[in-house]
Every structure is written in structure tokens, then in C-alpha cells.
C-alpha positions as CSV (number, residue, x, y, z in Angstrom):
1,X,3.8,-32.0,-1.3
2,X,6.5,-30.1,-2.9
3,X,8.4,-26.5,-1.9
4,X,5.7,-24.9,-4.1
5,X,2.8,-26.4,-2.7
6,X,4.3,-25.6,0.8
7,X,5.0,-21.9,0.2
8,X,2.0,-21.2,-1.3
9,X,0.4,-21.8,2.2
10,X,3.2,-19.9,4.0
11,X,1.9,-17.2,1.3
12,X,-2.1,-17.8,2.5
13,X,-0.6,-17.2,6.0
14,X,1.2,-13.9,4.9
15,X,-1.6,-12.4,3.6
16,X,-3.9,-12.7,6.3
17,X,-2.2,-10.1,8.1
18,X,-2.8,-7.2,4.7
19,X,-3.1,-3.9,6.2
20,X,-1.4,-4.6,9.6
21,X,1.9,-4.6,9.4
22,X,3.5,-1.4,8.0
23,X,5.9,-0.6,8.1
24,X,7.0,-3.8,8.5
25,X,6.6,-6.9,5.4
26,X,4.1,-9.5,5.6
27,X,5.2,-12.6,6.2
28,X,4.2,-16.0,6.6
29,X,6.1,-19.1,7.6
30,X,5.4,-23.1,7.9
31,X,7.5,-25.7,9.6
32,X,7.3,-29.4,7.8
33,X,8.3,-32.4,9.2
34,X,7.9,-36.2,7.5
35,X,5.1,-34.7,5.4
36,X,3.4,-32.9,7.7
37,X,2.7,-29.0,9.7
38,X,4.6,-29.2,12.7
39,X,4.0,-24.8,13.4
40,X,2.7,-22.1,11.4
41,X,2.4,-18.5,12.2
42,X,2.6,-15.1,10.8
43,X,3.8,-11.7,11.0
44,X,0.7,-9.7,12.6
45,X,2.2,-6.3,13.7
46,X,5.3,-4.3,14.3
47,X,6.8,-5.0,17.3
48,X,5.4,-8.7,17.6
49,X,7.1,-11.4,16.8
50,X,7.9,-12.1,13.2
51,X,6.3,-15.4,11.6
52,X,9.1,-17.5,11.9
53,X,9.0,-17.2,15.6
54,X,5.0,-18.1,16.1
55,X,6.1,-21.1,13.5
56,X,8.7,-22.1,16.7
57,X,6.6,-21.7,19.7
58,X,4.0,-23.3,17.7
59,X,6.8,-26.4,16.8
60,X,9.0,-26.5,19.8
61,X,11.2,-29.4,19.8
62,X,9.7,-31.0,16.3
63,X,11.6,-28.2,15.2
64,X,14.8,-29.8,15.2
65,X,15.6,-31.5,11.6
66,X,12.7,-30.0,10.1
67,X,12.1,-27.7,7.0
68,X,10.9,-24.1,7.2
69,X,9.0,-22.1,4.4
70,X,9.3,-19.2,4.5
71,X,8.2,-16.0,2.0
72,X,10.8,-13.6,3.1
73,X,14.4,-14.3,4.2
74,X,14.4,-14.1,7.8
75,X,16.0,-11.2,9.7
76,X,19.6,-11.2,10.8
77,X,19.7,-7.9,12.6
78,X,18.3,-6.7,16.2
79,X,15.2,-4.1,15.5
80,X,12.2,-4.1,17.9
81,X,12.5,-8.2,17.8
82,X,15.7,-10.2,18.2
83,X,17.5,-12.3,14.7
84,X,14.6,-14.8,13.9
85,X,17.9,-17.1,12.0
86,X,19.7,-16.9,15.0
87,X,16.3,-18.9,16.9
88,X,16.4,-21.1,13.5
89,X,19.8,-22.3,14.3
90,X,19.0,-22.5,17.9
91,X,16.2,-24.8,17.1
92,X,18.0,-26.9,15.0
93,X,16.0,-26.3,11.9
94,X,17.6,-28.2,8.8
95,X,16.5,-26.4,5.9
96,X,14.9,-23.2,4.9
97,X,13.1,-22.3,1.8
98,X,12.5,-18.7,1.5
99,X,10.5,-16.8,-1.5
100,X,13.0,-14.1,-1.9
101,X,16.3,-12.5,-0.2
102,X,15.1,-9.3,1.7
103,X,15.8,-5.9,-0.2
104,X,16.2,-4.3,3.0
105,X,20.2,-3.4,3.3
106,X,19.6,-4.3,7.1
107,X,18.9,-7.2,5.7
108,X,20.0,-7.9,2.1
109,X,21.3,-12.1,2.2
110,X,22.5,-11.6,5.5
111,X,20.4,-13.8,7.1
112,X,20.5,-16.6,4.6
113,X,24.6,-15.7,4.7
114,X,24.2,-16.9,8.8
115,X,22.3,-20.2,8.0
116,X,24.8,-21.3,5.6
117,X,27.5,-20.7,8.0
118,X,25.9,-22.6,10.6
119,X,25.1,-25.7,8.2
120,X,21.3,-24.9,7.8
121,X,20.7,-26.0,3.8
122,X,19.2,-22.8,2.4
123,X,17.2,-22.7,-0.6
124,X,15.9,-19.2,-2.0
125,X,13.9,-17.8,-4.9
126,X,10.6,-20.8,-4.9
127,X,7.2,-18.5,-5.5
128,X,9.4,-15.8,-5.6
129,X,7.3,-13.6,-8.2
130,X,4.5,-13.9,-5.9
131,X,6.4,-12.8,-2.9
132,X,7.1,-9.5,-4.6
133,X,3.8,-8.9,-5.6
134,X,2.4,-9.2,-1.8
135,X,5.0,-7.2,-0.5
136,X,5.5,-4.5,-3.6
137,X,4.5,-1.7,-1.0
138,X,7.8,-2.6,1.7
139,X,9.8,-3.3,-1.5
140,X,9.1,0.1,-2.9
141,X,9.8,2.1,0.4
142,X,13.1,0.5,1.2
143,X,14.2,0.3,-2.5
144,X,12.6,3.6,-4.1
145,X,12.3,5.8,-1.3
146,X,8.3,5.9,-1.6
147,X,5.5,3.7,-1.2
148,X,3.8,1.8,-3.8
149,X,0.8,4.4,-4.9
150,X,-2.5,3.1,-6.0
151,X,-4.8,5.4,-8.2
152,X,-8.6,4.8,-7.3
153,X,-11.4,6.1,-9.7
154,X,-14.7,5.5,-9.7
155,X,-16.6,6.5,-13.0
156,X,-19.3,5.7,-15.5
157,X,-18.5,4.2,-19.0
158,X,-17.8,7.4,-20.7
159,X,-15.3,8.2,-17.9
160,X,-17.1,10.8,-15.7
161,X,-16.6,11.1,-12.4
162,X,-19.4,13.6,-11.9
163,X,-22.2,15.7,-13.3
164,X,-21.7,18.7,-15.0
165,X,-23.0,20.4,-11.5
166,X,-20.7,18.6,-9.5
167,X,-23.0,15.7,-8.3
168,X,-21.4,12.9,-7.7
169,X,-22.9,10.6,-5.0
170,X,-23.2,7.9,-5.8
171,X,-22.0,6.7,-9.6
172,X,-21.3,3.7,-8.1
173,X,-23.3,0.9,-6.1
174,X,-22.8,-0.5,-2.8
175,X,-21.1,-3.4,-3.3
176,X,-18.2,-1.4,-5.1
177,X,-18.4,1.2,-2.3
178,X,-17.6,-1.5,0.0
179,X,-15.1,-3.0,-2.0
180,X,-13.2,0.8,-1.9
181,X,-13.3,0.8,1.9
182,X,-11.4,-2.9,1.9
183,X,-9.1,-1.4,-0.7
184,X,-8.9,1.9,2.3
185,X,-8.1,-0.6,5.0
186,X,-5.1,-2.3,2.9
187,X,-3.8,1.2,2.2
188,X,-1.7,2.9,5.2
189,X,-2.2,6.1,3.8
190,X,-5.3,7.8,1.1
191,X,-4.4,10.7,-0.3
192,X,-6.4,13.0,-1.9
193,X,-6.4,16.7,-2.9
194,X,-8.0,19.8,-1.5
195,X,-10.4,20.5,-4.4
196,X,-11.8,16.7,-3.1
197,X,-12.1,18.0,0.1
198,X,-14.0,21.6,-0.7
199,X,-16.3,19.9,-3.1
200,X,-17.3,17.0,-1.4
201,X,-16.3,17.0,2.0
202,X,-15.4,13.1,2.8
203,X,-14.1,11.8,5.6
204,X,-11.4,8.8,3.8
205,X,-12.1,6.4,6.4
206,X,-12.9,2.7,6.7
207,X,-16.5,2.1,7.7
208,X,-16.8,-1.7,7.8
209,X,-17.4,-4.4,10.6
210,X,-14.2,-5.8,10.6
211,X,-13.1,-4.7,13.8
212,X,-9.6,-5.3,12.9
213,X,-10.1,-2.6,9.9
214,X,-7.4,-0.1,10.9
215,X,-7.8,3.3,9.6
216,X,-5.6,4.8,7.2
217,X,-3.6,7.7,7.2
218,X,-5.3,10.9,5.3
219,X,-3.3,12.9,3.5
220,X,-4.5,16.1,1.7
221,X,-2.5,18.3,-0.3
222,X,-3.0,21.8,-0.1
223,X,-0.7,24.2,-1.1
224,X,-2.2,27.5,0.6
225,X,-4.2,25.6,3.5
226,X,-7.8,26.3,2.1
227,X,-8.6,23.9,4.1
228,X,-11.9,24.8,5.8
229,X,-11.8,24.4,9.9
230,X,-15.0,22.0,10.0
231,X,-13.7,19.8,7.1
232,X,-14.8,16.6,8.2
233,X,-11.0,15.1,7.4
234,X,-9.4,17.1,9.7
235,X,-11.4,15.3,12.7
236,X,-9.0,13.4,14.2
237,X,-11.0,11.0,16.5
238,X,-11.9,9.6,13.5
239,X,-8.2,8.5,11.9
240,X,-5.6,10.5,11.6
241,X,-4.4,13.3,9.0
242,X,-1.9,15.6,7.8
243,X,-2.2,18.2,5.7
244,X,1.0,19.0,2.9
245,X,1.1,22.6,2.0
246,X,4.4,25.4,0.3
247,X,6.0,26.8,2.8
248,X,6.2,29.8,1.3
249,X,2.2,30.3,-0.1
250,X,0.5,28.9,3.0
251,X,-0.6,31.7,5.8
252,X,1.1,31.3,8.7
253,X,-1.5,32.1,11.1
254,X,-3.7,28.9,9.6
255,X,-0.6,26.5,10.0
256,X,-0.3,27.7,13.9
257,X,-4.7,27.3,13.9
258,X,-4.2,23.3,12.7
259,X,-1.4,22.7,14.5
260,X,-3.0,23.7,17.9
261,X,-5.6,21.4,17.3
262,X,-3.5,18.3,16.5
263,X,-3.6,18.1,13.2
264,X,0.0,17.6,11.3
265,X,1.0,20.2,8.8
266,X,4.2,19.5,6.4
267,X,5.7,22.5,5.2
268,X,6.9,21.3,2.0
269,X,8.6,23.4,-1.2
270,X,6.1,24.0,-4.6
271,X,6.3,22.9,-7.8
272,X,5.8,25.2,-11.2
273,X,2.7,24.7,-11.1
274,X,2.0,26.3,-8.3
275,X,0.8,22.9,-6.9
276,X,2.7,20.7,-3.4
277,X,5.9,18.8,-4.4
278,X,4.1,15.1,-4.2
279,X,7.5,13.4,-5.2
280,X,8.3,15.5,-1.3
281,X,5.3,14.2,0.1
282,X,6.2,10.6,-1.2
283,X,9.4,10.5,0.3
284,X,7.9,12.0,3.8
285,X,5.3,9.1,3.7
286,X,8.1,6.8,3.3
287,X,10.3,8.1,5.9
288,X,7.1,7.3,8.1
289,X,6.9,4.0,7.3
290,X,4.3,4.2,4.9
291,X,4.3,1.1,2.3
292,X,1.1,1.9,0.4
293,X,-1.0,4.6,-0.7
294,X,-4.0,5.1,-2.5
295,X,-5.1,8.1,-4.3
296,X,-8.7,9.4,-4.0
297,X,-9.0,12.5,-6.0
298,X,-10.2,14.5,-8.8
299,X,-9.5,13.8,-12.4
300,X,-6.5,16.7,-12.7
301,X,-4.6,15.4,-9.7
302,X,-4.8,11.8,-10.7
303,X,-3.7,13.0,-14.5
304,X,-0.7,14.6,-12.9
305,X,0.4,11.9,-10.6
306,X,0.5,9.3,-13.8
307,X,1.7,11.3,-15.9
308,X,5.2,12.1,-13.7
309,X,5.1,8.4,-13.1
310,X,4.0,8.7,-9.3
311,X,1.3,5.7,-9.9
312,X,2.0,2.5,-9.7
313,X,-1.3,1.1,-10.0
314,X,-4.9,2.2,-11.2
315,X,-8.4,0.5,-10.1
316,X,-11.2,1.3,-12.0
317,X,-14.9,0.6,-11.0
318,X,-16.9,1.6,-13.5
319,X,-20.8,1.9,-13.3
320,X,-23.0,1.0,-16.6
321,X,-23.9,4.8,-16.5
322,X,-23.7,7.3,-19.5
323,X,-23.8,11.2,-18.6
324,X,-24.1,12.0,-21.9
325,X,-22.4,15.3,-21.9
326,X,-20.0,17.8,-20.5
327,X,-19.5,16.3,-16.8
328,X,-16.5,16.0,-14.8
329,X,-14.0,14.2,-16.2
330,X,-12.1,11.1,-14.5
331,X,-8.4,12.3,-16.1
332,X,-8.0,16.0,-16.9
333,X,-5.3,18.4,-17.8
334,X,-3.4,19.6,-20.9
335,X,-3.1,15.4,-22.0
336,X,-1.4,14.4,-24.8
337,X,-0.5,15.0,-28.3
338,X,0.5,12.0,-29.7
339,X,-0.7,8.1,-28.8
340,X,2.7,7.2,-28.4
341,X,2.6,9.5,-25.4
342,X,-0.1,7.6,-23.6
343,X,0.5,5.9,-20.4
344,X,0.4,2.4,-20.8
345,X,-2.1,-0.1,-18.9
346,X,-1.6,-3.6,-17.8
347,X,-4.4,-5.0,-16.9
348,X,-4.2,-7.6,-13.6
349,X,-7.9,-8.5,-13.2
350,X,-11.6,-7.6,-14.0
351,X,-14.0,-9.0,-11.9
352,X,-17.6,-7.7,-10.8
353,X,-18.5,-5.6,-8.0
354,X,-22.3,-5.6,-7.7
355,X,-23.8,-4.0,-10.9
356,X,-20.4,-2.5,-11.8
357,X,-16.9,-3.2,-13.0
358,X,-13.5,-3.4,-11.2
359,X,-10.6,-3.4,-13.3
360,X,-7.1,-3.1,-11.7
361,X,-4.3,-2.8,-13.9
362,X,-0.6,-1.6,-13.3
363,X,0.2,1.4,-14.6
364,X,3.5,1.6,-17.1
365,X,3.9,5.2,-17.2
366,X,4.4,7.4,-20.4
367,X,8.2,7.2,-20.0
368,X,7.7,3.4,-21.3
369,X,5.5,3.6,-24.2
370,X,7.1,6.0,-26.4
């Protein structure tokens, strides 16, 4: 087999662990020796070992001579686990093949740096493009300061999100309801906005048998903490929440109320519009250790984000519904004047969801297509 073949399993193994390891990267890594898997592992959770060591322990002494894929550059610093090329040269490992050098400065070719040195043959950059794309959410925290945001919209093929009335449960089916809750459990944070919560109340948690679903952070923007005191998000035996407000438009007495009952509040600056600073709450999330977020909101909100180039990616489902009329629309706002002013879509994948439409597509912002 060659390096490509081989990394694309050490990628398979990376995967597996989507939505665990935050704020950590996913990584997998396979140990080859005359032609054949000698130890495998990968990174499950911070704090446990990273996947180079469960390839190890898995190998033990075929270690010594043998090759290692790898999708990220492995560590050369002490965090909550000890150097993982320190145990490759300890092992005796000949060569490693790793996707991509590590855009953490911790990191940043040091670790490939300390293999060479030692002799270890080190070869970087085979299924790099892919590597990036599984871990865009760690690049994007330790690069841009924010996670990697995900728009999520669910409307019917004349882009409503809701009846003129407000009724919007349920435009799409069940299959593409449970698709969203997967999409949830990936995410480390949802976010959403406090017109969301007064008018419909949801809770933003993953409800699916997996019992290794983890729950997401909630996140609601609120500028003057409307926020009613039985709002199903705030329950935090459920998952857990904070609520972003302006420190200098939300009442004091209900950011003492929330606090006492466990519930995070951020006291955060305003924009012009009157509206949270979200580039503020970004860079909060980040500081966290938050790698992805999705966006579960109403049409103005979502309009905003993309249109200050806060969205990095959009996923559509889209029920074969017409409302015919003057509903609720999925993007709204003062929008554009020109088409050269649009944002630009490119579109990833369209595939089926029951009796509706997913289409995910990166998002290329307005700043691009003009």
C-alpha cells in the first residue's frame, strides 16, 4: 500500500472520535511494519493519551524500525500528556508520515524539528488537504482566534423558515431532524439568538441514542437579558449555557437572578446596532476551547453573521414545501444593492435527508465576490 492509502486509514481513525476532543485536534495514527498494522489508535479526549501513544502500547516492541502515519505532527511540548515524538524516538520508530505540521505555535514544526535531530526520516504534507478539512475547527481557534462557525437553516423551497404566524414546527421531516442533532453533537457550542428563544422556546440539545452524544454548549445572545426565567435553555441539567448580554443595557438585578442559579452570564460591549458584539463572543468561545460552532437562529441574525463574515459554513435542509406568501424569511435584513455584493456559496455536497434536501456549502463572504 502506499503513504496515501495508509493515511487515509489513520484519517478513518481520526474521525471516529468527531465531537470529543475539543479543545484538543482529532487525530489518528497507524504503525506499519513489512506491509502490515503493527498499532493503531486515536485521540479520544483531552487529557488521554494522544493517538500516537495508543498506536505504541498497541505496537510495543514491533515498534522499533517501523513506519508511523500520522494526520497531525505529533506534539513536542508537555500539556496535560507528555511529548508523543519524544516516545517515537524512545521506541525506535524509523519514519513518520504526518498530514500536516501543527499550526499550534506550541507546536508549529517543532516536533518534526526533534525527529530529524534524532535520525527519525520525517516526511510531511501526504493527504494534507484532507487533514485541514477534519480539523478546520482547532485550526481556526489557534490561528483566527475563533472557532470555525457553521450556519444551520432549515426552510422550504421558497426560503421560509416559518408561517406568516410564526408556525414553524416542523418544515422539515424526521430524518433531517435527526441529521441536525448529529450536526449538534459535532458542534461544541450552538448558538442562537434570543428572538429564537422567546418564540420557540427550544432546548439545543442532542436527543439521540448514542450514548457517547455529548452535549453542546448553548449560547444565546441577548443584549438586555429578556431572557424568560423558565426558558427551557437555561436548564442546566440538561447541557450547559451561557447567556452573552451589553454590559451597559442589561439590568443588573437579572444578571445577579441567573447567576445565582448557575447559569454563565458574559458581560460583553454592544454594537451600533444595538445588538451583542458576536466577533466578542467568538473570541470568548475560543478562549474556552471552543473549535466549532453552529448557528441555530432566525433569518436576521444569520443575515448579520454572513454578512460580517462570521460564517464559515452554511447547511441547508430544505423541505419540498411552498408557503406561498409573506412568511418568515430564512435571511433578513436591509440585504443588498447590487449582485456583486452577494455572499458567495461553494457548494461541498447535496445529498438527501428523508423527503428533504441537505446542501452544505462553504460560505465565501461578501468581502470576496465584489
Amino acid at each position: 500500500m502506499t503513504d496515501e492509502q495508509w493515511m487515509r486509514w489513520a484519517l478513518q481513525l481520526a474521525a471516529s472520535a468527531r465531537g470529543q476532543t475539543s479543545p484538543n485536534p482529532m487525530v489518528g495514527a497507524v504503525i506499519v511494519k513489512d506491509g502490515e498494522i503493527v498499532g493503531q489508535g486515536a485521540h479520544l479526549k483531552a487529557g488521554e493519551p494522544h493517538a500516537e501513544i495508543h498506536a505504541l502500547r498497541m505496537a510495543g516492541h514491533r515498534a522499533r524500525g517501523a513506519v508511523m502515519y500520522v494526520t497531525l505532527e505529533p506534539c513536542d511540548h508537555h500539556g496535560r500528556t507528555p511529548p508523543c515524538s519524544r516516545a517515537l524516538i524512545e521506541h525506535g520508530v524509523a519514519r513518520v508520515v504526518a498530514a500536516m505540521v501543527d499550526p499550534n505555535p506550541l507546536v508549529a514544526g517543532r516536533g518534526v524539528r526533534r525527529l530529524r535531530e534524532a535520525g527519525v526520516e520525517v516526511t510531511v504534507g501526504v493527504l494534507e488537504e484532507q487533514a485541514r478539512v477534519l480539523n478546520r475547527g482547532f485550526i481556526s481557534r489557534v490561528t483566527r482566534g475563533r472557532p470555525w462557525v457553521t450556519a444551520k437553516i432549515a426552510m422550504t423551497l421558497d426560503a421560509q423558515i416559518a408561517t406568516r404566524t410564526g408556525e414553524s414546527k416542523w418544515i422539515t421531516g424526521e430524518e433531517a431532524r435527526a441529521e441536525v442533532h448529529r450536526l449538534r453533537a459535532e458542534a461544541d457550542a450552538v448558538i442562537t439568538g434570543i428572538g429564537t428563544v422567546l418564540a420557540d422556546d427550544p432546548r439545543l440539545t442532542v436527543r439521540l441514542s448514542d450514548p457517547r452524544s455529548r452535549q453542546p454548549l448553548r449560547v444565546v445572545l441577548d443584549s438586555r437579558l429578556r431572557i424568560p426565567d423558565g426558558a427551557r435553555i437555561l436548564d442546566e441539567s440538561l447541557a450547559p449555557t451561557v447567556v452573552c448580554t451589553r454590559r451597559d443595557l442589561a439590568p443588573p438585578e437579572r444578571v445577579n437572578a441567573l447567576a445565582a442559579r448557575g447559569v454563565k452570564v458574559w458581560l460583553l460591549d454592544g454594537e451600533p446596532g444595538g445588538g451583542v458584539n458576536v466577533s466578542q463572543v467568538l473570541k470568548n468561545l475560543a478562549q474556552a476551547g471552543i473549535n466549532t460552532a453552529m448557528v441555530e437562529a432566525g433569518g436576521r441574525l444569520q443575515a448579520s453573521l454572513i454578512r460580517r463574515g462570521l460564517v464559515d459554513e452554511a447547511v441547508f435542509f430544505l423541505a419540498p414545501k411552498l408557503l406561498m406568501g409573506a412568511g418568515i424569511p430564512a435571511m433578513a435584513g436591509p440585504g443588498v444593492d447590487r449582485l456583486d455584493q452577494c455572499a458567495h456559496l461553494q457548494i461541498t455536497s447535496v445529498e438527501s435527508a428523508g423527503d428533504d434536501w441537505k446542501i452544505t456549502a462553504l460560505v465565501r463572504g461578501i468581502q470576496e465576490s465584489g
